[in-house]
C-alpha positions, 0 to 999 in steps of 0.5 A: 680239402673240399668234398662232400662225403666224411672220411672215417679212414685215411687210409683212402687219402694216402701219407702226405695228405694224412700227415698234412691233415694231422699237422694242421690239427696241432696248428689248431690246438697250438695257440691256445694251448701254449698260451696257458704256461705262459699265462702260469709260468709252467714249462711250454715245452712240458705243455705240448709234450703232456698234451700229445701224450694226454691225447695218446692215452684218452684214445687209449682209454676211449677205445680210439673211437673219440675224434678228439685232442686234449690241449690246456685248459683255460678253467684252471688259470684262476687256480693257478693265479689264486694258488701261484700268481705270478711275480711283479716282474713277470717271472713265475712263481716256481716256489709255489707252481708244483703245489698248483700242479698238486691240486690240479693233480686231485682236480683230475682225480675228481674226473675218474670219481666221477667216472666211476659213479656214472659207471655205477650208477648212470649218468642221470642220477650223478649230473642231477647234482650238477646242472648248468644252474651251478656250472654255468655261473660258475665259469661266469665267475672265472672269467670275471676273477681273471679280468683285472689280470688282463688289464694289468698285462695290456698297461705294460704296452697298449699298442702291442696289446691292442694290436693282439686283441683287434687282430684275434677279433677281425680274424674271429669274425671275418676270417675264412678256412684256417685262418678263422680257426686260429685266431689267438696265434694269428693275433699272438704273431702280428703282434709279436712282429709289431713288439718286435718293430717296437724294441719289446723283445729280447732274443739274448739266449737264443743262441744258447738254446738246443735244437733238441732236447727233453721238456723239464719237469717240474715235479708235483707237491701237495697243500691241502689250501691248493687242493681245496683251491683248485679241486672244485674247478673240475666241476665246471670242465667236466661240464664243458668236457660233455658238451665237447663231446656232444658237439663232437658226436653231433659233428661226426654223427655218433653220440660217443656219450653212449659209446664208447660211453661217457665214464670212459671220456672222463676216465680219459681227461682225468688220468691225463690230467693227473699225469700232465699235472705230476710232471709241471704240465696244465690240466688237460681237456678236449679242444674246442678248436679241433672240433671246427677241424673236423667240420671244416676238412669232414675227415673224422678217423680218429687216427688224425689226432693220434698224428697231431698228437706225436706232433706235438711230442715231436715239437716239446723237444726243441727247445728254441721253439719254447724259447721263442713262445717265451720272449712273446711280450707280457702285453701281447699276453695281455691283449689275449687275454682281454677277449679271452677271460671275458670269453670264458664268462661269456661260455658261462653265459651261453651255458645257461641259456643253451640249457634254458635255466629258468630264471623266473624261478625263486631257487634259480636266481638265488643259486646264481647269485649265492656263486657270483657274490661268493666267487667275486666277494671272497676272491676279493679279500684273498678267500677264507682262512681257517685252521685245522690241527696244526694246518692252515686252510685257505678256501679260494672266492671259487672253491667257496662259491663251488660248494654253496652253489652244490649244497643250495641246488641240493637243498632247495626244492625244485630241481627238475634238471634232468640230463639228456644221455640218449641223444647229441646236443646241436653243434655250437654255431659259434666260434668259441675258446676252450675253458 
């Protein structure tokens, strides 16, 4: 679609163009999206259908004002991998999969807490106790934790995974429209095609899959080792939850952090969040690569993304679809993730240099360093164990690296961070993935 004035309501395009506009943004959360359960373990058509649901009740929530869809978070994979790793055969842990949806669960709780002191209190006062200083080597410590994983996944098959990262890269860079847009599926179906020429994947079963049926649910426990694990994960996406909105804002031309109000697109990624983790589905978070959406088709009527998001409902309840998404190679997986994890670090780094944290200053430097040696050095030897009562409490490298890196920023003298509520940061140049 080409023009040169935004669209804010649809209803000036007609039905087949809207409905094509709508499926398009699914197309675009798509690839990144399903590429987190299969990364976990957890139910792919559970996925989409939380992630169309979450959507539904962030618009809800945010008055229908946010142009935005809620797809898979890649910030929790550390989590799910710290808390439920995957068997050597490549098959989930489910043993241990609903007590990872448990802390993430709590994680969303962490949002609607935080919700409720801006709310309160004012978005200056609460983001004083987490600037990018803390968050930025934070996300840097994530990518670097899921690395080796990524090695592991590509030795399986090489080729196939080299064909998944060359594929994502080239498209990345040199792709137009669309295509540059969805660089992981793109890269996920070439080499898909070539696993296939290879031998790599088995369709036995595909026959017996329905063509409708309902997601399956994998019902949520709660372990005081998994919470603490994974809880302090929601420090790092609720910051990047702000700068999607910011990027948004100055997409659109509106700050949505003023209206409808920050706390109210918190509220909106913690409770669906909450409720996509009680039923076996990955945290939910706003996507990136529907931003780009926006920009490329400047058609802004939020009312889009409420159709891509009954699209993704309507696709959660064909099950030969998930079968197919499930067969992709463990090599493709890991081809993927090669660039995707080194990504997420490289997110982290543009998140401090983006907010030009000055690391000529004693107490930046040291902060840094307190949460990447405690992060990657505490990862290393399977975190801290600890007994309380007649419970055992294990603290993850991130959750340790999380909690020094927040009492250092308090204690030390000189934070002069302060966060900017009154106006849009710049939209990001760069093609990036969601955290």
């Amino acid at each position: 679609m080409n023009h040169n004035e935004p669209i804010n309501d649809v209803r000036t395009l007609g039905t087949a163009k809207t409905l094509i506009l709508g499926l398009q943004h699914t197309f675009a959360m798509f690839g990144a999206t399903v590429l987190v359960p299969i990364l976990t373990g957890l139910p792919i058509s559970t996925t989409l259908l939380m992630a169309g649901i979450g959507t539904l009740i962030f618009h809800l929530l945010t008055k229908g004002q946010v142009p935005a869809f809620l797809g898979s978070s890649f910030a929790f994979l550390g989590g799910y991998a710290a808390v439920a790793p995957m068997l050597e055969d490549g098959s989930p842990n489910v043993e241990m999969l609903p007590y990872a949806c448990g802390g993430v669960f709590c994680a969303g709780l962490v949002y609607l807490v935080m919700a409720g002191l801006i709310k309160g209190f004012g978005a200056k006062r609460v983001m004083r106790f987490f600037p990018p200083v803390v968050t930025g080597p934070i996300i840097i410590a994530i990518g670097l934790i899921l690395a080796p994983s990524a090695i592991n996944n590509c030795a399986t098959n090489w080729p196939v995974a080299l064909v998944a990262l060359v594929t994502v890269i080239v498209f990345n860079i040199w792709g137009k429209g669309m295509s540059k847009i969805i660089p992981i599926l793109i890269g996920i179906a070439v080499s898909y095609v070539v696993a296939i020429i290879m031998g790599e994947v088995s369709f036995e079963g595909f026959q017996d899959a329905k063509i409708i049926g309902l997601p399956p649910f994998v019902l949520m426990k709660f372990d005081v080792s998994a919470i603490i694990t994974i809880m302090p994960i929601a420090l790092a996406t609720m910051m990047e939850h702000i700068g999607d909105i910011s990027a948004i804002g100055a997409t659109t031309g509106k700050n949505y952090i003023a209206n409808p109000g920050l706390h109210r697109t918190l509220l909106g990624d913690g409770v669906a969040t909450c409720i996509a983790a009680a039923v076996g589905a990955p945290a939910n978070t706003t996507y990136g690569e529907n931003t780009g959406v926006l920009a490329l088709t400047k058609v802004y009527d939020p009312r889009i993304m409420r159709i891509a998001a009954i699209f993704a409902i309507l696709l959660s309840c064909i099950p030969k679809v998930a079968f197919i998404i499930e067969s992709i190679p463990t090599a493709t997986i890991g081809g993927i993730s090669f660039i995707l994890y080194g990504m997420i670090s490289a997110i982290g780094i543009r998140n401090v240099v983006e907010n030009q944290v000055d690391f000529t200053k004693s107490r930046n430097t040291i902060i840094a360093a307190l949460i990447l040696v405690c992060a990657l050095g505490f990862n290393s030897i399977g975190g801290i164990s600890f007994p309380i009562g007649n419970a055992t409490i294990t603290l993850s490298g991130l959750a340790i690296a999380s909690i020094v890196g927040i009492l250092a920023n308090a204690i030390l003298p000189g934070n002069d961070y302060e966060f900017k509520e009154d106006t849009a940061e710049q939209e990001n140049k760069f093609q990036t993935y969601k955290l």
